[in-house]
C-alpha positions as a Markdown table, in Angstrom:
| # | Residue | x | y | z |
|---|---|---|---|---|
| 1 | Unk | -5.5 | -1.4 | 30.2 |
| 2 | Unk | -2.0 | -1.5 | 29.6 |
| 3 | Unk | -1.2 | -1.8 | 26.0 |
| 4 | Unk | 2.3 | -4.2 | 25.0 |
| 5 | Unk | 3.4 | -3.9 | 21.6 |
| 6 | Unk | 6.8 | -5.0 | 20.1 |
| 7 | Unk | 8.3 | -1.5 | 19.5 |
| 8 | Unk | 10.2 | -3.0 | 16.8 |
| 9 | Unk | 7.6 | -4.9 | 15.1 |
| 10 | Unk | 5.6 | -2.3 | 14.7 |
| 11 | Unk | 8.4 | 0.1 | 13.3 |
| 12 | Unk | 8.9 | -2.5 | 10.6 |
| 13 | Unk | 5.6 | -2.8 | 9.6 |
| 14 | Unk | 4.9 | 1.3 | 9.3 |
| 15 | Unk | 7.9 | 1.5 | 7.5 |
| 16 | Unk | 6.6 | -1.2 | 5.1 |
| 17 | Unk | 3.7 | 0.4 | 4.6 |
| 18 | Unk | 5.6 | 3.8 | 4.1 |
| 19 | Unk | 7.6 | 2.2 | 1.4 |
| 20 | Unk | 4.4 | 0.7 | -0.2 |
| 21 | Unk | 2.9 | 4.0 | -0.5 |
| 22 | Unk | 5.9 | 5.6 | -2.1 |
| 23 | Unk | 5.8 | 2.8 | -4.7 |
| 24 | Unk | 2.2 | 3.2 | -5.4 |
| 25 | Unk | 2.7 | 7.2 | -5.7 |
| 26 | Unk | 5.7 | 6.4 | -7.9 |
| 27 | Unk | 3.2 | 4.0 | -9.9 |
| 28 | Unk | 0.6 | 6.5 | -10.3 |
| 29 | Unk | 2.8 | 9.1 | -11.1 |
| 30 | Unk | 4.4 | 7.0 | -14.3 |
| 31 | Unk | 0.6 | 6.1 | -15.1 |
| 32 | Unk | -0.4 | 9.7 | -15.3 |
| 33 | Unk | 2.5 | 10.4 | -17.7 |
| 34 | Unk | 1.6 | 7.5 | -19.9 |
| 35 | Unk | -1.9 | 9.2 | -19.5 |
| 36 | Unk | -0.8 | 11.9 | -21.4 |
| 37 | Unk | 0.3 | 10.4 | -24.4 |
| 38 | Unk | -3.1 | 8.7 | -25.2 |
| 39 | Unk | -4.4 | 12.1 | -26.1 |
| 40 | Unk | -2.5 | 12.2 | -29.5 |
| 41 | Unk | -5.2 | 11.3 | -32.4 |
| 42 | Unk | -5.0 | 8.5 | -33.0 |
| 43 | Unk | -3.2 | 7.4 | -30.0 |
| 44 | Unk | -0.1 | 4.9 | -30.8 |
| 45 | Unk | -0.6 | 1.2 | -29.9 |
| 46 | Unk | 2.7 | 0.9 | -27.9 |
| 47 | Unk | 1.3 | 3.9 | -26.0 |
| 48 | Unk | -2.0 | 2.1 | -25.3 |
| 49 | Unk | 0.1 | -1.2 | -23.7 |
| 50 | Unk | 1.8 | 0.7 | -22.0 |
| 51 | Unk | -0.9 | 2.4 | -20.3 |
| 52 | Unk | -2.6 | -0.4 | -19.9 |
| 53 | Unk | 0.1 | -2.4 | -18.1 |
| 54 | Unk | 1.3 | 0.5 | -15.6 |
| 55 | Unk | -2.6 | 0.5 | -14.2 |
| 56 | Unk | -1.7 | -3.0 | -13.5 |
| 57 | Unk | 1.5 | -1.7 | -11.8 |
| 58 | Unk | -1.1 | 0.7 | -10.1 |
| 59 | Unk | -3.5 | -2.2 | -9.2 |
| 60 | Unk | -0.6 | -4.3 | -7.7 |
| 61 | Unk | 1.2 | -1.6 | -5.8 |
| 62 | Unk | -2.1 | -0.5 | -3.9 |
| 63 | Unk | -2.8 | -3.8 | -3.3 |
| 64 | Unk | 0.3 | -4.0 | -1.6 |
| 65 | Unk | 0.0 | -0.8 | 0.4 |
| 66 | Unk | -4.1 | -1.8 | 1.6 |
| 67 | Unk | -2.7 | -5.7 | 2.8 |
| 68 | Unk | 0.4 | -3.9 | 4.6 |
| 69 | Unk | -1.8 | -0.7 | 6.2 |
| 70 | Unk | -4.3 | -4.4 | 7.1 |
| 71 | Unk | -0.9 | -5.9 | 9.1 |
| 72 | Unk | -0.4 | -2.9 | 11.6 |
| 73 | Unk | -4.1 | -2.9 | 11.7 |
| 74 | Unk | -4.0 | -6.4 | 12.8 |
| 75 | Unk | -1.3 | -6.4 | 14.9 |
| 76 | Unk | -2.6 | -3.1 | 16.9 |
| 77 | Unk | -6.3 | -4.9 | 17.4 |
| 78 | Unk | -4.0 | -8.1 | 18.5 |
| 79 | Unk | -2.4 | -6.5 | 21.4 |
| 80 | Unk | -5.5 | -4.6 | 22.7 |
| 81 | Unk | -7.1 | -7.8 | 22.4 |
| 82 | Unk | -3.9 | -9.3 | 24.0 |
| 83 | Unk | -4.1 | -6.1 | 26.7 |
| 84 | Unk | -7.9 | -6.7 | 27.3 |
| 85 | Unk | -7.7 | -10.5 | 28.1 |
| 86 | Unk | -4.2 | -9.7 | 30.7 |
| 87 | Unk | -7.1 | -7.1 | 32.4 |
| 88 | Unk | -10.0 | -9.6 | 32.8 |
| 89 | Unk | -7.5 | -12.4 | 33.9 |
């Protein structure tokens, strides 16, 4: 089975998905920090939102990262599907 892939295509889509997980490391990273703030006693309020909306930063940015890590999935089980279908014809 020979396996035909746009070379290209692909390359853009891994480095999407490289860039995606930088951003989520760069999101947890910031979240941790904020992390460490809400051990004070009692912790601030601006502390809390802040916390609060970098785990939505967190939830977005892997989000991002699972869909584009999903697209080079996809496209790889497209062309073997592609490759499979050239063999039988």
């Amino acid at each position: 089975m020979t396996l035909m892939i746009d070379a290209t295509d692909l390359k853009e889509q891994l480095a999407a998905s490289d860039r995606a997980h930088k951003a989520l490391s760069q999101a947890r990273e910031r979240w941790l920090d904020l992390q460490v703030k809400l051990f004070a006693i009692p912790p601030a309020p601006a502390d809390v939102t802040a916390c609060n909306e970098q785990q939505r930063v967190v939830d977005e940015a892997k989000a991002h990262y699972e869909y584009c890590l999903g697209y080079v999935a996809a496209s790889l089980r497209f062309a073997i599907l592609q490759a499979e279908n050239r063999q039988t014809a």
